[in-house]
C-alpha positions as CSV (number, residue, x, y, z in Angstrom):
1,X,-25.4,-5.8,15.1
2,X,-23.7,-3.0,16.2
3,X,-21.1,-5.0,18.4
4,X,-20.5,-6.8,15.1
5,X,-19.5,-3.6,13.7
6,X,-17.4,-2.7,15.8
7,X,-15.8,-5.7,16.1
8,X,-15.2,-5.7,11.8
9,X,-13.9,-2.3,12.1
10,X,-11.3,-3.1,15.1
11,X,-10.2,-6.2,13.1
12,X,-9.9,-4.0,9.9
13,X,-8.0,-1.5,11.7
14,X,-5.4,-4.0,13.4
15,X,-4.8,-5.6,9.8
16,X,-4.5,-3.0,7.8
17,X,-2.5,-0.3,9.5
18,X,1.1,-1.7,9.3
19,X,0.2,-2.6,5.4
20,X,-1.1,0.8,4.8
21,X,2.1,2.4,6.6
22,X,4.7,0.6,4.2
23,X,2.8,1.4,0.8
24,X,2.9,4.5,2.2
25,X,6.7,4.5,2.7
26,X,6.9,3.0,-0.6
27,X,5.0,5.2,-2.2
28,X,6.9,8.2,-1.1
29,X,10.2,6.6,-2.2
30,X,9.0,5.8,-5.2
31,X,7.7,9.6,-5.8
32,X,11.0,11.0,-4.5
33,X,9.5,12.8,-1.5
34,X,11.5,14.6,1.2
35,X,12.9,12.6,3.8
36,X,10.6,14.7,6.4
37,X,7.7,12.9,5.0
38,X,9.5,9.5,5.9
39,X,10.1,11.1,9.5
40,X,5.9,11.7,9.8
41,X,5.0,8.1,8.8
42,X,7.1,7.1,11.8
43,X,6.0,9.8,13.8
44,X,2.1,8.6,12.9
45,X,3.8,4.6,14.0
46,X,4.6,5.9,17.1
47,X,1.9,7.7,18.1
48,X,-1.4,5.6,16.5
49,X,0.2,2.4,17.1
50,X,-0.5,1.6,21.2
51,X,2.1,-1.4,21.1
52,X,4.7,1.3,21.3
53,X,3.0,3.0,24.4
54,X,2.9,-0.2,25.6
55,X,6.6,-0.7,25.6
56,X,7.8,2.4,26.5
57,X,5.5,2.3,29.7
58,X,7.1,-1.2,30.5
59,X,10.4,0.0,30.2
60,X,9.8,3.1,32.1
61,X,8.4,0.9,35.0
62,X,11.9,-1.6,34.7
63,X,13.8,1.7,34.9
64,X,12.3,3.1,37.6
65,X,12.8,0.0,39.6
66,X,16.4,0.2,40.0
């Protein structure tokens, strides 16, 4: 049961992240927010989102091999 869980709450997390991020953008347009704000939703992309890491390993690595 647990693995079930876990497996729920990884699927929950991986389709509801990238939503959550742009009503969150939207929301802070829509509210008038300071641009700062805008600047930390990226920042939070950046860092929760391992895709990213990801790619900026794999470009370090094609980098480093020239």
């Amino acid at each position: 049961m647990k693995a079930v869980l876990t497996a729920f709450w990884r699927l929950a997390q991986a389709y509801l992240f990238y939503p959550v991020m742009v009503g969150l953008f939207i929301w802070l347009y829509v509210t008038g927010a300071h641009w700062i704000f805008g600047l930390a939703v990226i920042a939070a992309i950046l860092i929760l989102d391992p895709i990213w890491k990801r790619m900026a390993q794999n470009a370090l690595r094609m980098f480093k091999k020239k």
